[in-house]
PAZAPA-4460 file (N, C-alpha, C; in steps of 0.05 Angstrom, whole numbers, plus 32768, in hexadecimal, padded with zeros to 4 digits):
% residues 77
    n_x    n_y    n_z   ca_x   ca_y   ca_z    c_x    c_y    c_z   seq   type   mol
   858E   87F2   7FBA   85A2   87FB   7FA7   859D   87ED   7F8C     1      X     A
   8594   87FF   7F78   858D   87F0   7F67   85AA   87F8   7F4F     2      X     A
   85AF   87E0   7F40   85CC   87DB   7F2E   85BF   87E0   7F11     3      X     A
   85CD   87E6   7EFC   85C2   87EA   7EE2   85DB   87F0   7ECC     4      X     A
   85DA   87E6   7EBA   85F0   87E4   7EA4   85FD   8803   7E9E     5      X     A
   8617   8807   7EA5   8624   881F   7EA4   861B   882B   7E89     6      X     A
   8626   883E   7E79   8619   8853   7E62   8634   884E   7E53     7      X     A
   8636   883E   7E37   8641   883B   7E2C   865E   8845   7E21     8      X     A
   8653   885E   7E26   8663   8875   7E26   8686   8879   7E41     9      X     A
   866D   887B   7E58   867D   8876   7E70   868C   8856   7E6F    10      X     A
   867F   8844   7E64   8697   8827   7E6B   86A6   883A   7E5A    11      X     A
   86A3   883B   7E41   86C3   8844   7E27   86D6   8856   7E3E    12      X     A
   86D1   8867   7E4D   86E3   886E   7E5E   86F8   8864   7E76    13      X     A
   86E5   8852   7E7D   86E2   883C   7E8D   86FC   8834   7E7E    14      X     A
   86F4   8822   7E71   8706   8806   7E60   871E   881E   7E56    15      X     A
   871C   882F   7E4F   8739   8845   7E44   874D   884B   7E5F    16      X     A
   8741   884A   7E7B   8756   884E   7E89   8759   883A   7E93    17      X     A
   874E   881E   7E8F   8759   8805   7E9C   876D   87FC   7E90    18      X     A
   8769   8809   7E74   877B   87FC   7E5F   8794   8803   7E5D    19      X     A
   8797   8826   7E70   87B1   882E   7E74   87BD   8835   7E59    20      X     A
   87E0   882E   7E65   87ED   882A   7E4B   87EA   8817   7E38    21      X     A
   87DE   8808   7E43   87DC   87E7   7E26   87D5   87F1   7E17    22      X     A
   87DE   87E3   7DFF   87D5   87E0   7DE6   87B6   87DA   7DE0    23      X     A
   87A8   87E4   7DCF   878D   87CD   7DC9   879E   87A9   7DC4    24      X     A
   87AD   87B5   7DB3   87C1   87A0   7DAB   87C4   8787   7DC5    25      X     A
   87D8   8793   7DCF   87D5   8787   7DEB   87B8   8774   7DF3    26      X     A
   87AA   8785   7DF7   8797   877F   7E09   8782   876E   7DF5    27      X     A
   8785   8773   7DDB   8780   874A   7DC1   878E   8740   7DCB    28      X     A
   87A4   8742   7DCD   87BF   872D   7DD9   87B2   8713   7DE7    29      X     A
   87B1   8727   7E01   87A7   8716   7E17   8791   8711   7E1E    30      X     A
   8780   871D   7E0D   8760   8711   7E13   8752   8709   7DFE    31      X     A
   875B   8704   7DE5   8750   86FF   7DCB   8733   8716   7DC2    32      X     A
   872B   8728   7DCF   8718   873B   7DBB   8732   874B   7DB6    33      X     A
   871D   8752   7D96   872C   875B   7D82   872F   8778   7D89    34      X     A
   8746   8781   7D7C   874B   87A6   7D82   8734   87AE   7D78    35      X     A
   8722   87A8   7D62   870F   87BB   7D5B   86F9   87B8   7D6D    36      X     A
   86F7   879E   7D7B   86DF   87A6   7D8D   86E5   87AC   7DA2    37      X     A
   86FF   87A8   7DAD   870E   87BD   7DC0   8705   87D9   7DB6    38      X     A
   8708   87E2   7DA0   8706   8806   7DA4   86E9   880C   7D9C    39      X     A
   86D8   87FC   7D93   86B9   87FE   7D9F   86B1   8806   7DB0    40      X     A
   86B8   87E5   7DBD   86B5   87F0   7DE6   86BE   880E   7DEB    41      X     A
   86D3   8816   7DE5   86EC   8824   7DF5   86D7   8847   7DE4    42      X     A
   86CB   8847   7DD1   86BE   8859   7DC5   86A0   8854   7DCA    43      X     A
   868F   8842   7DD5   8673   883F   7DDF   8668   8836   7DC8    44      X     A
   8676   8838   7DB9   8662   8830   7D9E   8655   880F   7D9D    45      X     A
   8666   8804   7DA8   8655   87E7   7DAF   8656   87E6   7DD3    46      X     A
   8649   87D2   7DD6   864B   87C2   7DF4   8652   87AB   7DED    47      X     A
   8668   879D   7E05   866F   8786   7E08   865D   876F   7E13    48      X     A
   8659   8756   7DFC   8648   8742   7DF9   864F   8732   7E19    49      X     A
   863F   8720   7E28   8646   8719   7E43   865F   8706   7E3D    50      X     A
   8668   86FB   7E2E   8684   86F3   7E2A   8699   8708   7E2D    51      X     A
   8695   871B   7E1E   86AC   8731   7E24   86AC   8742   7E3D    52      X     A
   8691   873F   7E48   8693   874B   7E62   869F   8736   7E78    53      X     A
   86A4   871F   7E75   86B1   8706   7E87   86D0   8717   7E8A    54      X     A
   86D3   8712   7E6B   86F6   8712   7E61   86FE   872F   7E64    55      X     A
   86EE   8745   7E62   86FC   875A   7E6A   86FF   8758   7E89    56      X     A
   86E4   8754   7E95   86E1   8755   7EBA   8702   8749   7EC1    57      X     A
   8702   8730   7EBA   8716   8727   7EBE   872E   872A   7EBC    58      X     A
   8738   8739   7EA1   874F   873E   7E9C   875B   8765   7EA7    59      X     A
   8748   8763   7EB9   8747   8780   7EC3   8749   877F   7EE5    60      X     A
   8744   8764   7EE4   873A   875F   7F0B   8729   8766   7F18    61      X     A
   8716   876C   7F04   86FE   8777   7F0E   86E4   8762   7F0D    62      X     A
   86D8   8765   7F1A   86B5   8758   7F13   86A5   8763   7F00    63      X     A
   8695   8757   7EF4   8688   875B   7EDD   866F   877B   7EE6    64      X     A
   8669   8779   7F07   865D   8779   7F0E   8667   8798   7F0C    65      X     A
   867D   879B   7F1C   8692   87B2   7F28   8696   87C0   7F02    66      X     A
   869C   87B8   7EF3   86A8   87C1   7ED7   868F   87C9   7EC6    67      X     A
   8670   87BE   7EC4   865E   87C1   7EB4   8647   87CD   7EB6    68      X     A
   8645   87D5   7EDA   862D   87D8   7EE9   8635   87EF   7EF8    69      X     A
   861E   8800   7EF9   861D   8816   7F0E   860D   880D   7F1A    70      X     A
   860D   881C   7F33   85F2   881B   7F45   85EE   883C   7F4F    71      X     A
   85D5   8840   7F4C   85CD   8859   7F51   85D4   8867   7F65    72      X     A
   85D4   885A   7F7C   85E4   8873   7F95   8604   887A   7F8D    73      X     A
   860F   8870   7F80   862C   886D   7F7F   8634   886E   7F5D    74      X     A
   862C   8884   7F4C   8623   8884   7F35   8650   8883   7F29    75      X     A
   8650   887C   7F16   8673   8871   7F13   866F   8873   7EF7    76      X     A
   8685   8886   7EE9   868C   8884   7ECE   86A8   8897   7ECB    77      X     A
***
């Protein structure tokens, strides 16, 4: 099973329904990245630096692993 960095595109979807109803607002609140690189992520236009992939994994309850990574038999976006 080989694992490989999800498609930029698919996290922004990703991160849009984890994010639910919160605010970007919100979700600076409590995790200190900023709304604008919140809606980067949340639009693919950037990827999150391995610090923001800690603090999102985390503030999501997820693993960095589970939130950033596909693996090819089990393709997830």
């Amino acid at each position: 099973m080989e694992n490989r960095m999800i498609d930029p595109v698919a996290l922004g979807k990703r991160l849009r329904v984890l994010r639910g109803i919160r605010t970007r607002a919100q979700v600076e609140k409590e995790t200190g990245i900023s709304q604008a690189r919140l809606g980067n992520y949340e639009h693919g236009a950037r990827f999150p630096n391995d610090q923001a992939k800690v603090i999102l994994s985390n503030y999501y309850g997820m693993t960095v692993q589970d939130l950033f990574y596909t693996d090819n038999n089990n393709e997830t976006s």
